[in-house]
N, C-alpha and C positions, 0 to 999 in steps of 0.2 A: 380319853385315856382308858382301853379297855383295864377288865379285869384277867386275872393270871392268878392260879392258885399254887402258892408253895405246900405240897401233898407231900408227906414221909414215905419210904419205902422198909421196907415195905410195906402199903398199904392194908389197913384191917391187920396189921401185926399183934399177936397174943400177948397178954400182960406181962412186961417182965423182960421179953425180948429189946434185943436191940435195934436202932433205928440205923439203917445201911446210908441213907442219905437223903438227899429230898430232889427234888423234880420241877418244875415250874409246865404246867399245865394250862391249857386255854378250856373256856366254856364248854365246850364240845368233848374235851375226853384227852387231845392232844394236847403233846409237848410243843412247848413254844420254843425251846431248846432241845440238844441231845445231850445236853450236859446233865450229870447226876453230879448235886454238888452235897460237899463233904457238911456243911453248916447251913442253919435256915436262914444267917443272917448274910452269908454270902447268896445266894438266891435269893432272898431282899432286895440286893443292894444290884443284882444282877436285871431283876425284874424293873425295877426303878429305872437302871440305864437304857433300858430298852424302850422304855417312854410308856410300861404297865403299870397301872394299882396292884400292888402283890395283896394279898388271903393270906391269912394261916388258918390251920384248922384249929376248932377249938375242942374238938371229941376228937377220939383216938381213928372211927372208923367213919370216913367222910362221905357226901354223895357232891360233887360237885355240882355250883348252882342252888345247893339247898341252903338259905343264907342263918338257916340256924346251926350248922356247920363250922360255920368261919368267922373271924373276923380281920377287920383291916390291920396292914401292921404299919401304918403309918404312925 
């Protein structure tokens, strides 16, 4: 089951701003979908269906791949 990180957008956003949606991203940099979805828990549950380990970030400004970054949200 690879990994798929649910990344907020937008990405590196300034404190305070709001969060436009989230993204489901592959190791590489790409979207595993074109969907920008409205909740991290729908991109969860989207990432799951598709047969990925979803990430969430655990800092505000992420590098994907850096595993002190993320964590599982299983």
């Amino acid at each position: 089951m690879p990994n798929v990180y649910v990344e907020q957008q937008p990405p590196g956003r300034p404190e305070g701003s709001p969060i436009t949606g989230y993204h489901l991203k592959l190791a590489g940099g790409t979207k595993a979908v074109d969907t920008t979805f409205t909740t991290q828990a729908e991109a969860i549950t989207k990432a799951k269906a598709l047969g990925h380990k979803p990430n969430v970030a655990r800092v505000r400004n992420t590098s994907i791949g850096n595993p002190d970054h993320w964590r599982s949200a299983d």
